[in-house]
Each structure stands twice: as C-alpha cells, then as structure tokens.
C-alpha positions in Angstrom: 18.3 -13.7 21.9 15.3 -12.5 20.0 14.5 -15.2 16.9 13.9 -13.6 13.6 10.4 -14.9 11.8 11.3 -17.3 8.9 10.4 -16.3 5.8 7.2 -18.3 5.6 6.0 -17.2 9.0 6.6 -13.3 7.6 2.9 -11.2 7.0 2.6 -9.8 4.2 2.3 -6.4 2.8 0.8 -5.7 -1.3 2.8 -3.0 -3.1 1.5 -2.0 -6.5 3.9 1.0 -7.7 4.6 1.7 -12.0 7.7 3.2 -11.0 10.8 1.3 -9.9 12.0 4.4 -7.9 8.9 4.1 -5.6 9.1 0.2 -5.1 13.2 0.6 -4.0 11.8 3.7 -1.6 8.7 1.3 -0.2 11.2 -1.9 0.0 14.1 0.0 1.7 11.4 1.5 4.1 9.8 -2.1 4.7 13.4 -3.4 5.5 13.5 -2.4 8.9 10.2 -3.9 9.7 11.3 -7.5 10.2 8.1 -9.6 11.0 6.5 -8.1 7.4 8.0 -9.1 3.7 6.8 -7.4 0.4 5.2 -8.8 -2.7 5.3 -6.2 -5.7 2.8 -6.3 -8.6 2.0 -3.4 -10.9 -0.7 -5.3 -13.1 -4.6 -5.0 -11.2 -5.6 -8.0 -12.2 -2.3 -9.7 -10.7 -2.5 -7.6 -7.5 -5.8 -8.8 -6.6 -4.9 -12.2 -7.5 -1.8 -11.8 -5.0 -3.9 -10.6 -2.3 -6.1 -13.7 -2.7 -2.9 -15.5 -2.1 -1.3 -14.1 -0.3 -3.5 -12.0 2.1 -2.0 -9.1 3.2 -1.8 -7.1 6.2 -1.7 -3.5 4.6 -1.4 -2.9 0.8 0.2 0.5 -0.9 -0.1 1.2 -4.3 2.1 4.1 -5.2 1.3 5.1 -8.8 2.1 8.5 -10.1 -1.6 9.4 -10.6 -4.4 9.4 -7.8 -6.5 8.2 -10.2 -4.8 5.1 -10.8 -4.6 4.8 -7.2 -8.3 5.2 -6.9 -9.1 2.6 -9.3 -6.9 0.2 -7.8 -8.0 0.9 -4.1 -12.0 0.5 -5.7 -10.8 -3.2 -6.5 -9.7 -4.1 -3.7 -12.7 -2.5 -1.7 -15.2 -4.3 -4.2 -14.5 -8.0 -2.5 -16.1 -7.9 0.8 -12.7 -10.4 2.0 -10.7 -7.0 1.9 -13.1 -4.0 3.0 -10.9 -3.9 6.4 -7.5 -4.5 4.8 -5.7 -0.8 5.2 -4.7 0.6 2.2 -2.4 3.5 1.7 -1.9 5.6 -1.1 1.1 7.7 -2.5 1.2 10.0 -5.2 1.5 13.1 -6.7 -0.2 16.1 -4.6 -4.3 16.6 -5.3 -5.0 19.9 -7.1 -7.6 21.6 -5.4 -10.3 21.5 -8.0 -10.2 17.7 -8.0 -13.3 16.9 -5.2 -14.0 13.9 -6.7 -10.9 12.0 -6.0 -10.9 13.2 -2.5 -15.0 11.8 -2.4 -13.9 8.9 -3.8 -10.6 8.8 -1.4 -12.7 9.6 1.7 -15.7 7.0 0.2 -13.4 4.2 0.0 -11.6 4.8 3.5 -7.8 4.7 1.9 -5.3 7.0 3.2 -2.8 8.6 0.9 0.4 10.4 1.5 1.4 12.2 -1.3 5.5 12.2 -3.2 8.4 13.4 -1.9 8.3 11.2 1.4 11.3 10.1 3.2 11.8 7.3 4.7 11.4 7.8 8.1 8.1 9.2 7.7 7.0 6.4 5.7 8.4 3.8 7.9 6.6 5.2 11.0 3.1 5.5 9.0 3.4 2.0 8.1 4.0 0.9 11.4 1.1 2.7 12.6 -1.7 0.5 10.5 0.7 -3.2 11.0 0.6 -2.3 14.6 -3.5 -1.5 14.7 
C-alpha cells in the first residue's frame, strides 16, 4: 500500500489569484496531485515573502489582467533564488495589439494559459512543470 506524503513532507506550489473563483478552480485542480499542497496569497509583497518561506516548486498567479500577472511574475524573476522557479500565468486572452506584454511574457520566460480552462487541462499542464 502506497503511503500518502504527510503534510509537512508536501512541496509546495504559490497561487496568487484576486478572484476566489480562480483559487477554488486552481485548488480543486491541485487536489488530485497528492505529493504538492497550495499556499494562496493575493498581496505581492506577501507572495514573495511566502516563497521565501516556503519555496515553491511552481507558482501560478491567476489575476484577471496580464498585466498584473506581468508585474507579479517580474518580482519573482528579480531575486536570482527564483529565476528557475516555473511560473504560469492565467488570464484573460491578449489582444493582439498588446506586443509588449507578450515581450515582457516571452522576456521573463512565464507561461500563461489564458481563462476559460477546465480542469483537466489545467491539471495535466501542471503536472508537466512538477514532473520537469
């Protein structure tokens, strides 16, 4: 029989979302990955204080602008302890006219998905960086 990790011995994943829709969508699509557990913070000076702390495998930051998501992801890329920590993005769709998020997106070597995503989708992208 295969021993579940204790809740101490779980790696960790960073979720900064300002909608409580997207966190219940992230933490029902993190359930099934047993060996992970999430920490949620919506406050940038808090998140990068968690991932101190906590040091995460993968963070998300789902915030309903890319921008937002930008700024966050240029924070956490900023302290050389984090410039290999995967970060994914999810948001709204880009507009086409808007280069300079996608420079800044490809610049800063996040990936994004953008909103609706289901969860099956989002369980299997996930898997595919905590597995790397």
């Amino acid at each position: 029989m295969e021993k579940k990790p204790r809740l101490l011995d779980k790696k960790k994943i960073l979720i900064s979302s300002n909608s409580m829709l997207n966190i219940k969508i992230l933490d029902q699509s993190l359930k099934s990955i047993d060996e992970y557990d999430s920490i949620t913070e919506n406050n940038m000076v808090k998140f990068l204080a968690k991932a101190f702390i906590y040091e995460p495998k993968l963070a998300i930051i789902a915030h309903d602008s890319m921008f937002d998501n930008v700024e966050y992801a240029k924070h956490v890329r900023n302290n050389p302890d984090f410039i290999d920590l995967p970060i994914i993005c999810i948001s709204n769709p880009l507009k086409k006219e808007n280069l300079s998020i996608k420079r800044k997106i490809a610049n800063l070597n996040i990936n994004y998905l953008t909103i609706p995503v289901n969860n099956s989708e989002l369980t299997k992208f996930i898997r595919q960086f905590l597995d790397n």
